[in-house]
C-alpha positions as CSV (number, residue, x, y, z in Angstrom):
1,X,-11.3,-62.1,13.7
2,X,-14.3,-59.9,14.4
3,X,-12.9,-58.5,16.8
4,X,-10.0,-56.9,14.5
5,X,-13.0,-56.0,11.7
6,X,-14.6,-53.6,14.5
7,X,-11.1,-52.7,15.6
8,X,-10.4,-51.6,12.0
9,X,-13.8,-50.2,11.3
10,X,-13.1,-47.9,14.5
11,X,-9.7,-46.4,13.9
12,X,-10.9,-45.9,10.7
13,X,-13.8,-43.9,12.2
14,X,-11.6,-42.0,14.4
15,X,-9.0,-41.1,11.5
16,X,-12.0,-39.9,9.2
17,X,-13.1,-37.4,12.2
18,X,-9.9,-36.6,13.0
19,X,-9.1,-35.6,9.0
20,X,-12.1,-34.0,8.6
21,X,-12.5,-32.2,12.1
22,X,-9.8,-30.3,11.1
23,X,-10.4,-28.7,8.0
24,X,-12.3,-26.0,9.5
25,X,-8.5,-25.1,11.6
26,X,-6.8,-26.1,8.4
27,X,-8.8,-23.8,6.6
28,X,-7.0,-20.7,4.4
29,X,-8.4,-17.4,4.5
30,X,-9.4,-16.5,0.9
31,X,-7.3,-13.4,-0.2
32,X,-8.4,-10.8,-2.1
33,X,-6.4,-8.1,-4.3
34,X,-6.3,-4.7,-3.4
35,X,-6.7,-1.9,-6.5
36,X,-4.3,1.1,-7.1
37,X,-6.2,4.6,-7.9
38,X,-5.8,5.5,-11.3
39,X,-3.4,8.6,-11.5
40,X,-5.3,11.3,-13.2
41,X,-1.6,13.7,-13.9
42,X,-0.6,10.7,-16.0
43,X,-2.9,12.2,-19.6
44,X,-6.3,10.0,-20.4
45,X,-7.7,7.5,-18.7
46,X,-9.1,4.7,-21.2
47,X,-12.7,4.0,-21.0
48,X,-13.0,0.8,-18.7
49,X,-9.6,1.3,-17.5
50,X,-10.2,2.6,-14.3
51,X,-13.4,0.0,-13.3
52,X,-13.3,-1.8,-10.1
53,X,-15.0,-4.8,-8.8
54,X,-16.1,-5.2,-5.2
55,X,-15.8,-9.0,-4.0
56,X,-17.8,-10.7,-1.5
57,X,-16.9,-11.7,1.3
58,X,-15.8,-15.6,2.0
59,X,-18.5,-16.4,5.0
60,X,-17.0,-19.7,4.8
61,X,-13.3,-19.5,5.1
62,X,-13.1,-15.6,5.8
63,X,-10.7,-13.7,3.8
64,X,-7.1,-11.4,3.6
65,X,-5.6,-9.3,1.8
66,X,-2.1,-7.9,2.1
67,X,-2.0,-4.9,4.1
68,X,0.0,-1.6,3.0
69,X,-0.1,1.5,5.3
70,X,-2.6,4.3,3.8
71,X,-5.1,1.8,2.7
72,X,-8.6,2.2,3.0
73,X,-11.2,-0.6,2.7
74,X,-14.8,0.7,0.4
75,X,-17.7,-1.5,1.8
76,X,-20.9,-2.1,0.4
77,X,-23.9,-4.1,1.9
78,X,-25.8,-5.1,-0.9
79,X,-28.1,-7.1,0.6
80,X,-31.7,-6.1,2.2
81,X,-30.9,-6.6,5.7
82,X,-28.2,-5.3,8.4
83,X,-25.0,-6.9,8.2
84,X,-21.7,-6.9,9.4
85,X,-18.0,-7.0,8.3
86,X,-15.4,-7.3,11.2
87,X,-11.4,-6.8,11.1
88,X,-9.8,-8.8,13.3
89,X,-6.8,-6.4,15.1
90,X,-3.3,-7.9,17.0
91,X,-2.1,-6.3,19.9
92,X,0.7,-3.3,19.2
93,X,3.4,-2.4,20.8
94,X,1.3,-0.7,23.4
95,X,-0.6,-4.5,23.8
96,X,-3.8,-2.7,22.6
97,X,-6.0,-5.0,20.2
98,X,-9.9,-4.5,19.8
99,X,-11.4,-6.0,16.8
100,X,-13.7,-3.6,15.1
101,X,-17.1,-4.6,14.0
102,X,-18.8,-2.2,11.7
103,X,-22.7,-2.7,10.9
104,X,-24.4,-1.6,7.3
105,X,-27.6,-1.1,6.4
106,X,-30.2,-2.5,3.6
107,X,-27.7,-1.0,0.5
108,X,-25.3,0.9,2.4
109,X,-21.7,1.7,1.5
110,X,-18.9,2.8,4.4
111,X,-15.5,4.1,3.7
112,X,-12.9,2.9,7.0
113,X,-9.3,4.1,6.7
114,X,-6.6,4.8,6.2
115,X,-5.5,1.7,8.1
116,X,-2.2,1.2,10.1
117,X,0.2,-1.2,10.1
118,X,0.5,-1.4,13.9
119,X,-2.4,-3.2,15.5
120,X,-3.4,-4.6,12.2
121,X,-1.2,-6.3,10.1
122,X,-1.3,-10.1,10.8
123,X,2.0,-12.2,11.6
124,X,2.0,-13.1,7.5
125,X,1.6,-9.5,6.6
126,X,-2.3,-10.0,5.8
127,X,-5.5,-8.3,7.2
128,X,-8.0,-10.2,8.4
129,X,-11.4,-9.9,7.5
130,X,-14.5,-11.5,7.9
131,X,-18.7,-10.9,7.0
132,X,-21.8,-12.0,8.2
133,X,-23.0,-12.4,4.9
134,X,-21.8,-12.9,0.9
135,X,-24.2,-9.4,0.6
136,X,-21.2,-7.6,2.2
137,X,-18.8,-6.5,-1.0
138,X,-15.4,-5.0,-0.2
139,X,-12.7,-3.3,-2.7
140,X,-9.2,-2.2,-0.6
141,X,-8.0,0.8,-2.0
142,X,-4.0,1.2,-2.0
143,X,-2.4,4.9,-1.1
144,X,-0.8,6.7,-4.1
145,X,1.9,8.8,-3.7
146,X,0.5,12.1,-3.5
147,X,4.0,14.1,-5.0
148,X,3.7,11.9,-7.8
149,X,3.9,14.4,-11.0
């Protein structure tokens, strides 16, 4: 009888670890919107219309957002220290891949784009994104058709 208690007491270990190991693999990548320009050729633009919000990034579980060709990613480090926000790349057609890891400064903003499609865009039609740190704001900018009247 003891025997079984420490029997049960150790699958129960092992399916705890096993459950909880894998939440880090299990884990989803928390996906952000991306923002359309406002047109100015369409009359006024109402006051607070046109604001934008730049998220943080998700040092925990990363993040995504859906990727359309054109788009370009504004970055802002608003923290007081040097950190980094890296976009995670697949290999093309060619087999090229190379991640690219961009460093900001104390308060710094960057502007990276327009972005491809090609060496990019994730099996599920995402881009990947991760920060060192929650200082590291990003707002993903969507192309506008430029013949629109």
């Amino acid at each position: 009888m003891r025997n079984s208690k420490h029997l049960s007491a150790g699958l129960l270990a092992a399916l705890c670890a096993i459950t909880f190991g894998a939440q880090s693999a299990l884990a989803v990548r928390t996906d952000v919107a991306s923002v359309l320009p406002k047109n100015m050729n369409q009359g006024t633009i109402a006051a607070d219309s046109a604001d934008v919000t730049l998220t943080a990034v998700d040092t925990v579980n990363n993040n995504s957002v859906t990727l359309e060709a054109g788009m370009c990613a504004l970055i802002q480090n608003s923290g007081g220290s040097n950190y980094t926000v890296t976009f995670t790349s697949v290999a093309d057609d060619l087999g090229r891949t190379g991640d690219i890891t961009y460093t900001l400064g104390a308060g710094e903003f960057a502007l990276i784009g327009p972005v491809t499609l090609k060496g990019w865009r994730q099996n599920d039609g995402k881009l990947y994104y991760t920060g060192s740190n929650a200082a590291v704001k990003v707002l993903f900018i969507r192309p506008t058709n430029p013949n629109t009247p």
